[in-house]
C-alpha positions in Angstrom: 13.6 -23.7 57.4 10.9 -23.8 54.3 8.0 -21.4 53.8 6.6 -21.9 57.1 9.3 -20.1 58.8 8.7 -22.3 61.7 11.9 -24.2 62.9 10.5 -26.8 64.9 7.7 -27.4 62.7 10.3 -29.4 60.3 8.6 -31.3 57.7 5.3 -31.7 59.1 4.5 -27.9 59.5 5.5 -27.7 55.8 3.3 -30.0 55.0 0.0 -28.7 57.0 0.9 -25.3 55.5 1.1 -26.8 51.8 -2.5 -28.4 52.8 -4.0 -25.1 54.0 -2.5 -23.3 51.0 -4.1 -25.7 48.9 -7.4 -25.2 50.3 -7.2 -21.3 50.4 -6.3 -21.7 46.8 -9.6 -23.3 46.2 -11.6 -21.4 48.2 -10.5 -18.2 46.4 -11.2 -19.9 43.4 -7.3 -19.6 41.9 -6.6 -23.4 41.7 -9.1 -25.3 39.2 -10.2 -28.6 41.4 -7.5 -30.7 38.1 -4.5 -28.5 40.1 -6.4 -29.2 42.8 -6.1 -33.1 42.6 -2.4 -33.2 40.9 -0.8 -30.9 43.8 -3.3 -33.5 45.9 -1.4 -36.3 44.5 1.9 -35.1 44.7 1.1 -34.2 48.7 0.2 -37.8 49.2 3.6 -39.5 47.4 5.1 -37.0 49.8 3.2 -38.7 52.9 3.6 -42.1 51.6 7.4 -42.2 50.8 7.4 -40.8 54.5 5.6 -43.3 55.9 8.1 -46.2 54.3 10.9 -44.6 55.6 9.9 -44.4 58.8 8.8 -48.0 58.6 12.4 -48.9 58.3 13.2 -47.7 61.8 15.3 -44.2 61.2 14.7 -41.6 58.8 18.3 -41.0 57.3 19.8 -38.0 56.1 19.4 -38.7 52.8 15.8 -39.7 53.1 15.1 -36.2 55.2 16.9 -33.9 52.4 14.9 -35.5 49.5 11.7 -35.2 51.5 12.7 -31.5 51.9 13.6 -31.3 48.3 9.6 -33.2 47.5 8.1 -30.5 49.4 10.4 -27.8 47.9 8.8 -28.7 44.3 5.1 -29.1 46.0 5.5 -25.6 47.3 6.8 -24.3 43.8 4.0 -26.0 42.1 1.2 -24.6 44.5 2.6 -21.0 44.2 2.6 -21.5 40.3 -1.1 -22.7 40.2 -2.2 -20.2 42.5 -0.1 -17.6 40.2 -1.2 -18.6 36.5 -4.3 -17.6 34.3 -6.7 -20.2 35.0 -9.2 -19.3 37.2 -12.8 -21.0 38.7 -15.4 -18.3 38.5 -17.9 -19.3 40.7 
């Protein structure tokens, strides 16, 4: 299921969700724009490696769980950036 809570949503909805959380984050000015750019970065490995597999015709098992488990760490890291001392004072 993931954060999202949204069963259809799949992968996908976790990942739009991870974007907007990443944005609120900014906006609110609890993710410094370096997080910013790492958990960035880590979103578009995410994409990419998706992108390959799909490119070989049918996303396996395998392929689905580790993307799950890519996005599993993205969301940890978000919530951890969002949840430590640094801070942009604006």
């Amino acid at each position: 299921m993931g954060i999202s809570g949204n069963f259809e949503d799949g992968p996908i909805g976790e990942r739009s969700y991870a974007c907007r959380c990443i944005e609120r984050g900014i906006k609110n000015g609890k993710i410094t724009p370096k997080e910013a750019q790492h958990l960035r970065d880590q979103q578009a490995t995410i994409s990419v490696e998706r992108e390959l597999a799909k490119r070989e015709g049918k996303i396996t098992p395998r392929e689905r769980a580790e993307e799950q488990h890519d996005l599993n760490a993205l969301n940890k890291d978000i919530y951890r950036k969002k949840h430590n001392k640094r801070r942009v004072y604006q």
